[in-house]
C-alpha positions in Angstrom: 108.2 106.4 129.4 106.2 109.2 131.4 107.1 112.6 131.6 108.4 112.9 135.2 110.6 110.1 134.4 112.1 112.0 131.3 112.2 115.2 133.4 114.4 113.1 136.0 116.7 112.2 133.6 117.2 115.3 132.2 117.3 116.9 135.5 120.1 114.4 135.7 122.1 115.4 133.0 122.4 118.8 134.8 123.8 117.6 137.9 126.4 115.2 135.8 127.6 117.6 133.3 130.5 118.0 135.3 131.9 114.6 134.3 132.7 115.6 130.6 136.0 113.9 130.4 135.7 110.6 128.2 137.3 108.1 131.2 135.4 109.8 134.1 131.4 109.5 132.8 129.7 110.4 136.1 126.6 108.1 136.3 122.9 109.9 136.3 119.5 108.7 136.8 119.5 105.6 134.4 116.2 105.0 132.5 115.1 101.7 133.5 115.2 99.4 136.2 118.4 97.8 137.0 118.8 94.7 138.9 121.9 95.2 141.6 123.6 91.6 140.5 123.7 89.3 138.0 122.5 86.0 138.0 126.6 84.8 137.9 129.4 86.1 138.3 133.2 84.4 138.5 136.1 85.7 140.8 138.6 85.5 137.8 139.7 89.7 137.7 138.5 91.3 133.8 141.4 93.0 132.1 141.0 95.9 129.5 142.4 93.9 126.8 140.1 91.2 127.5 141.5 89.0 125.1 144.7 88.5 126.9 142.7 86.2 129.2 142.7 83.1 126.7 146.6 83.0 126.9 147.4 83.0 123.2 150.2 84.7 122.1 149.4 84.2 118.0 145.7 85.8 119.3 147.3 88.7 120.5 149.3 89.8 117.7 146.3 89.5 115.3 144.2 91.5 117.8 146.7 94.3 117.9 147.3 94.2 114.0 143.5 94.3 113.4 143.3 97.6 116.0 145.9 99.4 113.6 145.2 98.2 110.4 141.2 97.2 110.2 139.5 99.9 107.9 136.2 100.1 109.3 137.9 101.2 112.8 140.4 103.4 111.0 137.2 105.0 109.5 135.4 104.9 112.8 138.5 107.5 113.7 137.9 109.3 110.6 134.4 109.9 111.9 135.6 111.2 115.1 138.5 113.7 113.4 135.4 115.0 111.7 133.7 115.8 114.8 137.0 117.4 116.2 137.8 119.8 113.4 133.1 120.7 114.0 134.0 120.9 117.2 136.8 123.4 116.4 134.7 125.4 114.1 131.8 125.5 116.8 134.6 126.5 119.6 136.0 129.8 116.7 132.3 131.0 117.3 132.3 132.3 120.7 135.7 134.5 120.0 135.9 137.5 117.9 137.0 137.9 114.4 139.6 140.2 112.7 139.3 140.8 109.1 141.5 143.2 106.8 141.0 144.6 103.2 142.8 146.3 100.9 142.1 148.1 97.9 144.0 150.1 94.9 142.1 151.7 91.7 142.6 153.5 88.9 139.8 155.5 86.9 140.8 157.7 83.9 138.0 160.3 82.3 138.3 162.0 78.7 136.3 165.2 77.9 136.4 167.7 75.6 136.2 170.2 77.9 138.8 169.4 80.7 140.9 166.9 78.6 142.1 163.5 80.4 142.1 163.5 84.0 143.5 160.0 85.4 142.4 159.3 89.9 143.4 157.2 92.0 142.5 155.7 94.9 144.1 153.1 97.8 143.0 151.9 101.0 143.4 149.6 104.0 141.8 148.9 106.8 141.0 146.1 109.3 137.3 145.1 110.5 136.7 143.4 113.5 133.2 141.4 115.6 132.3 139.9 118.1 128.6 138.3 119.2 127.7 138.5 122.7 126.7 135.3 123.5 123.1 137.3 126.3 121.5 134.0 126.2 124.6 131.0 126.3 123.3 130.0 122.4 126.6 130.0 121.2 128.0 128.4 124.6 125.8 125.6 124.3 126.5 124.7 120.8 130.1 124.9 121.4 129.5 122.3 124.2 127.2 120.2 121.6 130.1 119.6 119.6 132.5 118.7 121.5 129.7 116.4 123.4 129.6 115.0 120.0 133.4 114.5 120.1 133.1 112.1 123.2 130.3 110.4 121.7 132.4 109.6 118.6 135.1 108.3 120.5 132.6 105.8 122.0 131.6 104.5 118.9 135.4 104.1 118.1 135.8 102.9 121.7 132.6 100.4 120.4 133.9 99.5 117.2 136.7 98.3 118.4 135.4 96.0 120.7 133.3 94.4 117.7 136.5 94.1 115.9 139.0 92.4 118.4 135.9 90.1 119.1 135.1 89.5 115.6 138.9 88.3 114.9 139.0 86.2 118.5 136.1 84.3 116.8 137.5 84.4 113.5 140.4 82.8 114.7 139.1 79.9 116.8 136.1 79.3 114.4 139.2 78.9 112.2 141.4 76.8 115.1 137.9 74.4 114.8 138.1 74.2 111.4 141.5 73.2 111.5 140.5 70.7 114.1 137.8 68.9 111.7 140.4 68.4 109.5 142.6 66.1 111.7 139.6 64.1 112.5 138.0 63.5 109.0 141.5 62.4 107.8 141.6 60.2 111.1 138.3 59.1 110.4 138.9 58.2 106.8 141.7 55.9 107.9 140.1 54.4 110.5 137.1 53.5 108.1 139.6 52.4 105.4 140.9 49.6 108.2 137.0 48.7 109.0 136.5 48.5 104.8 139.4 45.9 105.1 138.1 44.1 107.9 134.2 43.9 106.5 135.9 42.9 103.1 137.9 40.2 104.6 135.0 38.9 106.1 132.9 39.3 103.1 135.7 37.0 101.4 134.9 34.2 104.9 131.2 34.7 104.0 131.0 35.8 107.4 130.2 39.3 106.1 127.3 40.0 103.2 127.9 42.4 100.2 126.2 45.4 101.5 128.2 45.7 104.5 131.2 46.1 102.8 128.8 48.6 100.3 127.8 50.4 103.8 131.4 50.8 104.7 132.5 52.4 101.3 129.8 54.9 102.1 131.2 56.0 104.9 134.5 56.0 103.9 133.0 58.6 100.8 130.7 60.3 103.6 134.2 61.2 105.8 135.9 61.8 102.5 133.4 64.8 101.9 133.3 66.2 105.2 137.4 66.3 104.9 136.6 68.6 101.8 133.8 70.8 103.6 136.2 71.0 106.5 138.8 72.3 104.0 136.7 74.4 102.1 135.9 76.1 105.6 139.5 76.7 106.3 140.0 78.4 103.5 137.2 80.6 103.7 137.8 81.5 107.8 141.6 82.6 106.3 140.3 84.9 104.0 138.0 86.5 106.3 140.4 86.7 109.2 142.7 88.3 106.2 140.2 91.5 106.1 139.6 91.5 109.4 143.0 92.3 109.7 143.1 94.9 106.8 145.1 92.6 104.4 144.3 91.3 101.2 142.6 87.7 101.5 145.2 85.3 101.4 145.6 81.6 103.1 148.2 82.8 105.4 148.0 80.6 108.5 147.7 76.9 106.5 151.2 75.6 108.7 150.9 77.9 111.8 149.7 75.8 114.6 146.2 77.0 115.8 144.3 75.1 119.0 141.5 75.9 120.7 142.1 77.8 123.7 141.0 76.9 127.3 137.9 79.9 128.6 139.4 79.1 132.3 136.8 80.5 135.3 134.3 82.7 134.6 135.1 86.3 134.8 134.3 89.2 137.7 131.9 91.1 135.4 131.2 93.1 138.1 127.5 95.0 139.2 125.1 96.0 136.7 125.8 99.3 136.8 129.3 99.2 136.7 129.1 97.3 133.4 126.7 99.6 132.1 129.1 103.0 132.4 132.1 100.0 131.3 130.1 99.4 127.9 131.3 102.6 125.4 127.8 102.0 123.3 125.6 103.1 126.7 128.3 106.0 127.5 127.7 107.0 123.8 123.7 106.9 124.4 124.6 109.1 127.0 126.6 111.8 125.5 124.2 111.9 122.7 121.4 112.6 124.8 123.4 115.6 126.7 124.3 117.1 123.7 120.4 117.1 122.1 120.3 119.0 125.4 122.6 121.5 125.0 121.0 122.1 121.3 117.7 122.0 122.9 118.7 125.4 125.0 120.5 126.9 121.7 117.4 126.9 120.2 115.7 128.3 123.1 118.1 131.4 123.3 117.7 131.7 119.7 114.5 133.3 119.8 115.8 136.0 121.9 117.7 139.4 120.5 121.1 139.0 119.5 123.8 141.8 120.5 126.8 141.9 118.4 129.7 144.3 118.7 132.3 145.5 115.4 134.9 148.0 115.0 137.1 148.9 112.1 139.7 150.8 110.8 140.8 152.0 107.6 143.1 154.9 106.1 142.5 155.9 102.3 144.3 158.4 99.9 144.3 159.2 96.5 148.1 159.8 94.7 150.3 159.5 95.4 150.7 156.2 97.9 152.7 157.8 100.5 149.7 159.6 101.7 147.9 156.7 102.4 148.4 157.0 106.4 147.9 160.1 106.9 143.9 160.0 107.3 142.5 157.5 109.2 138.3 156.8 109.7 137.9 154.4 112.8 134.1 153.5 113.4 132.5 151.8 116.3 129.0 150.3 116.6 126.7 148.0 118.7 124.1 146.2 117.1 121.0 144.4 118.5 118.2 142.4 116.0 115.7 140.6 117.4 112.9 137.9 115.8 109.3 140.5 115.4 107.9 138.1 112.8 109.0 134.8 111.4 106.0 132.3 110.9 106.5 130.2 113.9 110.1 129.0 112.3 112.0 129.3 115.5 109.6 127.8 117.7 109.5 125.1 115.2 112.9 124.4 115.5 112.4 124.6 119.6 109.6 121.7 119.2 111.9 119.9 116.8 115.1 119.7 118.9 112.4 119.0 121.9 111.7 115.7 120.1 114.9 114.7 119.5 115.9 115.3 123.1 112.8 112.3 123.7 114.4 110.7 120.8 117.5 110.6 122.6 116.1 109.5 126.3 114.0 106.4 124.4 117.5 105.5 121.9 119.2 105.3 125.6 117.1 103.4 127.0 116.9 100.9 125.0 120.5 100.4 124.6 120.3 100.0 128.3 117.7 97.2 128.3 119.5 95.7 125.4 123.0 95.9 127.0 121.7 94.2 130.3 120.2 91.5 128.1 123.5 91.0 126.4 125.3 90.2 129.5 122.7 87.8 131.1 122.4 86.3 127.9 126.1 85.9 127.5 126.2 84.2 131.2 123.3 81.9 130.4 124.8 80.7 127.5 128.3 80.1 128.7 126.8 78.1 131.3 124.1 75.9 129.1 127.5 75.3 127.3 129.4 73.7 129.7 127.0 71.9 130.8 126.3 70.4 127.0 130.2 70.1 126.5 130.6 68.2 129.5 127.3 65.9 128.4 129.3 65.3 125.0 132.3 64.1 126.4 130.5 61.9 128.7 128.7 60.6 125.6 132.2 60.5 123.7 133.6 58.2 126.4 130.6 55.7 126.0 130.6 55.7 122.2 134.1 54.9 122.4 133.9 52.2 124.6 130.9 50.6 122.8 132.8 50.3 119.2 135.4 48.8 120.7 133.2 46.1 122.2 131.4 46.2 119.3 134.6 45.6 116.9 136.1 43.0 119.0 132.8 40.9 119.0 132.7 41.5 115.4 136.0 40.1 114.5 135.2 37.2 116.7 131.7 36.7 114.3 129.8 37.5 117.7 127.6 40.8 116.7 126.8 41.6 112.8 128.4 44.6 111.0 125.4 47.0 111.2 126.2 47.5 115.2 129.8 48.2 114.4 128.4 50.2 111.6 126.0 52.1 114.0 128.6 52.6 116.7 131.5 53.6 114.6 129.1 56.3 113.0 128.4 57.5 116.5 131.9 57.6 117.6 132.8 59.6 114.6 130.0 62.0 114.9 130.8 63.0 118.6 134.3 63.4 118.1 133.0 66.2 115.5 130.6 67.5 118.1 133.0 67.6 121.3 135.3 69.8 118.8 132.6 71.9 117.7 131.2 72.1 121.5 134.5 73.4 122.4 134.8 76.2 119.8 131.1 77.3 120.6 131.7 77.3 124.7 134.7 79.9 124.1 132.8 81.5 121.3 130.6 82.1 124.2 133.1 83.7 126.4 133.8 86.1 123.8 130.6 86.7 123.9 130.5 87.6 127.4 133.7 90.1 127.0 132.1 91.8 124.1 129.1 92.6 126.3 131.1 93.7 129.6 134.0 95.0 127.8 135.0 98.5 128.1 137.8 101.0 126.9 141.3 101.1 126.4 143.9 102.7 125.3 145.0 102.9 121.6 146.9 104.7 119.4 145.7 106.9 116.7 145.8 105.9 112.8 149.0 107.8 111.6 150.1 109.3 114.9 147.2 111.9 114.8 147.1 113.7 118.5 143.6 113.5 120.6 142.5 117.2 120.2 140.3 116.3 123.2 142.1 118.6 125.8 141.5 119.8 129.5 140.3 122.9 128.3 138.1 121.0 126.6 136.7 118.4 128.9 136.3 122.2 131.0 133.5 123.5 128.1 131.6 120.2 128.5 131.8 120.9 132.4 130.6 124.3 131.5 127.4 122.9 130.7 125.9 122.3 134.0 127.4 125.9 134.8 125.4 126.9 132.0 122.3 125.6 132.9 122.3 124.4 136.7 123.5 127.9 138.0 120.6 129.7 137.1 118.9 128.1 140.0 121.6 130.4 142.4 121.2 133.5 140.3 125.4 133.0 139.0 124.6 133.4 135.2 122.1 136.1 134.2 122.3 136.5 130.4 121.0 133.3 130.2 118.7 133.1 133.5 116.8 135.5 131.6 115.9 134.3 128.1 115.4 130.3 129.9 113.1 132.0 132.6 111.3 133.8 129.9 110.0 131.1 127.9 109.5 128.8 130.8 106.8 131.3 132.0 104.6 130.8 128.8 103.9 127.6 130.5 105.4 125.2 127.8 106.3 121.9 130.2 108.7 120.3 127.6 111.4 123.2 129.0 112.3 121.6 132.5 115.2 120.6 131.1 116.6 124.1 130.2 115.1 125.4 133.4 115.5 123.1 135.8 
């Protein structure tokens, strides 16, 4: 990527710092070429909770237990509290702080000379400072954290997407396995009444001994499958168990579970409507304006810092009810400034400089990689239709042949190797079409998971959103911050971004813009 390129998305990030709030993400300059459709797209409208659109009520409750009680998304939103109570800490910088103190003593002397003598002393007072924030450092961390705050929510945003999708698979990878079943006990009967027939005819010398040898194998063969099948119901319970935050247990073996119809293919919408949809490229995004943000606090941190403090504080010796009657106030401004420090600062201006690039390259690969997932997704769900409908076209003529071939063996017309051959066919279709099924909506849930966006949830233990309007305002401060420098509006810090842009150091366009 080329440096005007990353300039024009920085550049970017000014002019849409105003869209801080989590559901309006303003879109920038994105970093790679994006196509303006789709190779497909259905007419069928997308919902929020795109699950909803297979029609399966037992689907829905596990989708909504798994969003409450799933522990990697209840620790997805532990992460993000974390990045609040930051955020909180990073917000207590820019106000002032009030200390008090207190202090009583007692000091007793023995000399010869003067005998005992016995002071004591008390005190209070109250101390208060405040930073001037000349240069915006302490602005633009604030509005780094609380960037960081919408970034986190995101990734919860994100994780629960991977969850709801992971238990809509779950369940209809289970809803297969189920399915498998049915047919290798079908199956098994249905060989055990060809064993009969072969033996009977074995008995007429009409069959030989290894046919009826054959037909026993495939009666075992079924018999096994019927146990993997089994096996694999088992194992898709206990998984579906932790998805949903319980301890493994097989807890749907009598609930009815079918495989549910995908219907018409979903309005996904334009490119670049599903990109700002998808939580994981909004999080790319919020990541990259907050290495911003730190990017100018280490900027206005090689400037000289002005701090202001005040205090006041009464003292007396005995007895205590003197103590207010003198008071000492003091008032002072301070101002310290770098003179020598190795290159440390600057350092630290090249380091967040690279992690600003870090930032643009992370995004735009989640871009490229988001637009793949969807036209992946599409091609997929089509290739699978078209194979689903070849099996049951297959399915329909495999069926039809063993029955020709069955009737034509009863009547000693055709040997037991083409009945053999055709039942085997028959039976391994019937496995396919199910299997062909499950995959065609496991690729529909692909296709939601990779134009599915945000919705609303509720918070582990009823814990509010500390995400405010006043806070959504600070992340809107940050274009003020940075864009109104260009109209001479914010002085303190036109002065320290102006200065080091003049040293000629390129990497600063997007401080200065």
């Amino acid at each position: 990527m080329n440096k005007a390129l990353l300039n024009s998305i920085l550049a970017g990030i000014l002019v849409t710092m105003g869209g801080g709030c989590r559901r309006a993400v303003q879109e920038p300059i994105l970093p790679v070429a994006v196509p303006e459709t789709f190779s497909v797209s259905g007419t069928r409208p997308m919902v929020e909770r795109w699950w909803e659109h297979f029609d399966d009520g037992q689907l829905n409750g596990l989708v909504d237990e798994a969003l409450g009680g799933n522990f990697d998304l209840q620790a997805a939103w532990d992460r993000l509290a974390q990045a609040e109570a930051v955020a909180r800490r990073a917000e207590a910088t820019v106000w002032p702080w009030v200390d008090w103190t207190g202090s009583a003593s007692t000091s007793r002397r023995d000399a010869k000379a003067t005998g005992t003598t016995e002071t004591q002393a008390h005190s209070l007072g109250l101390a208060a400072g405040y930073e001037v924030d000349l240069w915006g450092e302490l602005a633009s961390t604030r509005r780094a954290a609380w960037l960081d705050v919408e970034a986190q929510q995101e990734a919860v945003d994100t994780a629960a997407i991977t969850i709801s999708a992971s238990v809509a698979a779950t369940w209809y990878q289970l809803a297969e396995a189920r399915a498998q079943v049915r047919i290798a006990q079908a199956q098994i009967v249905a060989n055990k009444d060809v064993l009969e027939i072969v033996t009977v005819q074995f008995r007429n010398a009409v069959a030989r001994a290894a046919d009826v040898l054959r037909q026993r194998q495939l009666v075992a063969s079924t018999e096994s499958q019927l146990i993997a099948a089994q096996e694999t119901v088992e194992v898709l319970q206990y998984r579906l168990a932790a998805l949903l935050g319980r301890t493994p247990e097989l807890a749907w073996g009598d609930r009815p579970v079918g495989l549910a119809d995908v219907g018409e293919l979903p309005a996904v919408g334009l490119p670049t409507e599903v990109l700002w949809r998808r939580p994981d490229v909004r999080q790319g995004y919020r990541q990259l304006q907050a290495a911003d943000q730190r990017l100018a606090a280490a900027i206005a941190d090689q400037y000289p810092r002005l701090s202001l403090s005040a205090g006041v504080s009464t003292f007396s010796g005995a007895p205590v009810r003197d103590l207010f009657r003198d008071w000492l106030t003091t008032l002072a401004a301070n101002v310290a400034g770098p003179v020598f420090d190795a290159g440390l600062r600057k350092a630290e201006v090249e380091r967040q400089r690279a992690i600003v690039s870090e930032r643009v390259h992370t995004w735009s690969g989640t871009v490229l990689k988001a637009l793949a997932e969807v036209e992946t997704a599409l091609s997929q769900e089509r290739q699978q239709a078209m194979f689903l409908s070849s099996i049951r076209e297959q399915l329909e003529l495999a069926r039809q042949t063993y029955e020709r071939n069955r009737e034509s063996f009863m009547k000693g017309q055709v040997d037991y190797i083409r009945v053999l051959e055709s039942l085997q066919s028959l039976q391994a279709l019937e496995r396919s079409e199910v299997t062909a099924r499950r995959t065609l909506i496991g690729r529909r849930i692909d296709l939601y998971r990779a134009t599915a966006g945000s919705w609303d949830k509720p918070r582990p233990g009823g814990a509010g959103d500390y995400f405010t309007a006043e806070h959504a305002e600070d992340v809107k401060d940050a274009e003020d911050a940075l864009v109104t420098d260009n109209r001479g509006q914010d002085a303190r810090g036109t002065q320290g971004r102006d200065a080091l842009a003049t040293r000629g150091d390129s990497g600063n366009a997007q401080v200065s813009p």
